[in-house]
N, C-alpha and C positions, 0 to 999 in steps of 0.2 A: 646351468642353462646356457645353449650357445645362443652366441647373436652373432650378426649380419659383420661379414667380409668379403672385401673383392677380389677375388684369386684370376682373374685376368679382366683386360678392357684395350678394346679395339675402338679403332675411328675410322667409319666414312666422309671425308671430305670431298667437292663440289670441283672440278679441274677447275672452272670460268673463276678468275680471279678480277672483282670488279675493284679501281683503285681509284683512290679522290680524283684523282687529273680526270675520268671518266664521270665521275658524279658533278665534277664540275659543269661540265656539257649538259649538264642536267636542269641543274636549279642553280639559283643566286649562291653560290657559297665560292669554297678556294682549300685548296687543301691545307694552309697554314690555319684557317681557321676550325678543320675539322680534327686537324690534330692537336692544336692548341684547349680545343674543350673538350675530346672525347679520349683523346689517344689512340684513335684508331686510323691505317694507314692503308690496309685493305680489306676486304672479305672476301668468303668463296658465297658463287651461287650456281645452284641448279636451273640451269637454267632450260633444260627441255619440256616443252611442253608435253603432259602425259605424267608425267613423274612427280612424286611428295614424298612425301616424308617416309613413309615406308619403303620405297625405294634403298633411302641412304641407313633406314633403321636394316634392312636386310642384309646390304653389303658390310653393314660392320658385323650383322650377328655370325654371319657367314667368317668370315675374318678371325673373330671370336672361339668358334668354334673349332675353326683348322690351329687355330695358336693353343688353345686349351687342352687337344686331343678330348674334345666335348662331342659323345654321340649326341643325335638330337632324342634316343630315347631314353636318357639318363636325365631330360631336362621335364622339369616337376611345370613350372609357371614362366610364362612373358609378361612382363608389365611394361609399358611404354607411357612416356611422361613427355605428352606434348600438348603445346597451343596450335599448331597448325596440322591437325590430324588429316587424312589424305579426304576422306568423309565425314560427316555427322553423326554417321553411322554406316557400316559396322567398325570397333573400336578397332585403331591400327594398328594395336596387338595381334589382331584376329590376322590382320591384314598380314602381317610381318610373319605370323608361324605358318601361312599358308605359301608363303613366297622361299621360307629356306628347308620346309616339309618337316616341322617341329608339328608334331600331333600327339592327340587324347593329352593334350595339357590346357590348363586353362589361363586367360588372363585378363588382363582390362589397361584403359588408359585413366594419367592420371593429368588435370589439369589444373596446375599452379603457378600457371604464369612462371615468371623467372626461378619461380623458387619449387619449380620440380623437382630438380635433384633430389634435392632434400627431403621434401614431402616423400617422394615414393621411394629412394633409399628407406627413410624409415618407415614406412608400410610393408617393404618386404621385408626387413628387420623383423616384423612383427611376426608374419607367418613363420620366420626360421625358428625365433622363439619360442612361439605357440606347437614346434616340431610338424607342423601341416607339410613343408618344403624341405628338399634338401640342397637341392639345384636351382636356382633362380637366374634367367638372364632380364637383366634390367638395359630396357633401352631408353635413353634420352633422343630426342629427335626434332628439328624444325626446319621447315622451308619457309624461313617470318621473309624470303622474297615475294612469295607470293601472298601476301599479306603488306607491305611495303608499298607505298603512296610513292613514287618515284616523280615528281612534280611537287612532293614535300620537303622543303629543304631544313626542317625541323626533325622529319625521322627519317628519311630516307637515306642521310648517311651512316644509319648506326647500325643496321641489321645485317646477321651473313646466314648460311645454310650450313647444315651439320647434322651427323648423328654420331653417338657411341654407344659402344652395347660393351655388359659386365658381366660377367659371371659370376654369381653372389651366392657362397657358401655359407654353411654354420661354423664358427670355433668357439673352443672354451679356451682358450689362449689367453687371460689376460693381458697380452701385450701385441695384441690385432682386434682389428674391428672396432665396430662403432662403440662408442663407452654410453655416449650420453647425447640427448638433443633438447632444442626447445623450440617451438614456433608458434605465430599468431599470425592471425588474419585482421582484417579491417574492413571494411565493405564500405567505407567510404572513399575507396580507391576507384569502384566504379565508376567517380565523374572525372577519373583523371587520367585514368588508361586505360583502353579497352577499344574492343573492333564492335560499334554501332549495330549493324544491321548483319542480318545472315541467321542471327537466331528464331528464337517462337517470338519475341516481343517485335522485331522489325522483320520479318521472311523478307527475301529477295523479292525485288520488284524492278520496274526498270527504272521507276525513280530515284532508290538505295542505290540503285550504279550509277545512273546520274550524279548523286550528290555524294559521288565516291565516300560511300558507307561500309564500304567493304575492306576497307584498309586500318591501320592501326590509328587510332587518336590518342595524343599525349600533352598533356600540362604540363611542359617539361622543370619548369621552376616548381612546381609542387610537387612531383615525383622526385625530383632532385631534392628536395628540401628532407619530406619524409625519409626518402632513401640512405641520406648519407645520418641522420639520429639512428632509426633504427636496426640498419647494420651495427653499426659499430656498438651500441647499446647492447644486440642480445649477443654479440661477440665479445663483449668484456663482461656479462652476467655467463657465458660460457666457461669463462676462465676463472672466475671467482667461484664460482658452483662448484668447480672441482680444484679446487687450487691450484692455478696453474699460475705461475711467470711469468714473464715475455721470454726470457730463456729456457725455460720449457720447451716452448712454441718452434718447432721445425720449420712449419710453412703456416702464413695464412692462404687459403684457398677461397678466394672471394668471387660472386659476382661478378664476371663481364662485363659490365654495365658502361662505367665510363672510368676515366685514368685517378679521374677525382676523388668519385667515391670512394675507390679503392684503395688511394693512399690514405684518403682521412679513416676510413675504417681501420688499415694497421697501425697509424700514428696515436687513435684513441686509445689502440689495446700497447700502446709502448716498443713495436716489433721495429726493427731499422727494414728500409726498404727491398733486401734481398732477402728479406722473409717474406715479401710481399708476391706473389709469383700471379706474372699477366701476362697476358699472350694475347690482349683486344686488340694490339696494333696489328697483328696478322690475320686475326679471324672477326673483330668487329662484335657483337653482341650477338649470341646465337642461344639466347632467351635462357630457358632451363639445362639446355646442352653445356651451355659454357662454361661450366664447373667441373664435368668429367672430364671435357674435351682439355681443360687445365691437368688433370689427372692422366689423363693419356698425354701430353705432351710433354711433361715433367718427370715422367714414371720412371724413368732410369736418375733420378736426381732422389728420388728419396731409396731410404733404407726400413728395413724392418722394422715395427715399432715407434714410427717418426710420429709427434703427436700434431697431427692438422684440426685448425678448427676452419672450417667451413661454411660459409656464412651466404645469404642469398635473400636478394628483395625484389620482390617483382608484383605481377596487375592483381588485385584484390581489393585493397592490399593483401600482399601473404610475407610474410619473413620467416627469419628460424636460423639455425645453427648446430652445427654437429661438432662434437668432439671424437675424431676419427683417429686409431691409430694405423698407420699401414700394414697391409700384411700380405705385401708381393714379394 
């Protein structure tokens, strides 16, 4: 049976680079203190008006496709994994195969908070398996600027803009592709992260703008708290499930999130810190994107076969973990 491999991955990045000295000007904070708790140093954003996520989901698939020598009629499905889709509707899948002329394919979005990647990597895993797919481009994507409370000096320094698009084949290679995964949800993440209004339970009104309902709300001591157990948790039942060692271990590929989490997650699983591979302080948290966009920035660093586990917590709760081996 084959399962799911990434045989290329392009990134659209945001040119407007916004850097703490600029956030400073913003709200009560100081850049020693925003790198001191998050580790992050800058972000990109999109910043023209008109433009989302689909936008930066097209220019990477576009990118994608000329690096892959990929026709767009050789491509089976798009699936797009975001929290900041351009509409409600129609899905920015839809949105994204109509802007680079990818047709009679079908696809959808998927929305898992920070832990997209993983969620819809293994959903199209599932089609290659089930033999439905043989082509698959998976796009991660978010504009969490337009989403961003920028007079919040609580989240407004963690969020940046991003998209990467994959081209997800089948093999039977034992030594590529996803091996193994596990995730869970929690629905009592809803009081602790999540954008208020804009849905069926709060519609837009002008009162939800007033009471800026339209931006992110975050507990950050409670997300923090859960966040840094259950990473590192389903990342060391990752490596226990399939026997693995911290010498094993190539890279940990974590979560964007903060400098924190990220070290206590490889220190739980035993990895020294140059297994630990973050690029926050460049790109800032860019929600479900920030995993790939780790993938595409490091991709000349790994080799064939490298064993990554993969790890990712975000609004739901949702968490999970892959045990991926490389196969560029």
């Amino acid at each position: 049976m084959k399962r799911a491999v990434i045989r290329g991955i392009e990134a659209s990045i945001p040119e407007y680079v916004l850097n703490n000295q600029e956030i400073e000007q913003l709200v009560d904070t100081s850049d020693e203190w925003i790198r001191e708790r998050t580790g992050i140093v800058e972000r990109h954003i999109l910043k023209q008006d008109g433009l989302g996520t689909s936008e930066m989901g097209a220019d990477a698939v576009r990118k994608l496709l000329a690096a892959t020598g990929t026709s767009v009629d050789e491509v089976d499905m798009l699936v797009c994994a975001t929290v900041t889709p351009d509409m409600l509707f129609p899905a920015t899948a839809n949105i994204i195969c109509d802007k680079v002329g990818i047709k009679n394919v079908w696809g959808f979005d998927i929305n898992a908070g920070c832990s997209g990647f993983i969620y819809s990597f293994t959903a199209v895993d599932a089609f290659i398996r089930a033999g439905r797919a043989k082509k698959i481009i998976l796009v991660c994507g978010e504009r969490m600027s337009g989403i961003t409370d920028y007079t919040d000096r609580n989240t407004c320094p963690l969020f940046g803009d991003a998209a990467v698009a994959m081209l997800v084949e089948g093999t039977d290679d034992p030594n590529e592709g996803l091996i193994d995964y596990e995730h869970h949800v929690d629905g009592i993440g809803r009081h602790y992260l999540y954008q208020k209004a804009g849905g069926s339970c709060y519609p837009p009104t002008a009162e939800t703008v007033a009471r800026r309902e339209h931006f992110i709300y975050q507990d950050g001591k409670t997300v923090f708290k859960y966040a840094v157990s259950n990473m590192a948790d389903v990342s060391v039942a990752m490596m226990e499930k399939n026997n693995l060692k911290p010498e094993d271990i190539a890279y940990l590929i974590p979560h964007q999130a903060n400098l924190r989490i990220l070290a206590a997650t490889g220190h739980r699983m035993g990895l020294s810190d140059d297994k630990i591979l973050v690029n926050i302080e460049r790109f800032g948290n860019t929600a479900g994107t920030s995993i790939p966009l780790v993938l595409w920035d490091f991709k000349n660093r790994f080799k064939k076969g490298d064993n990554l586990i993969i790890s990712a917590f975000g609004a739901g709760f949702t968490w999970g973990a892959l045990y991926y081996k490389w196969g560029i």
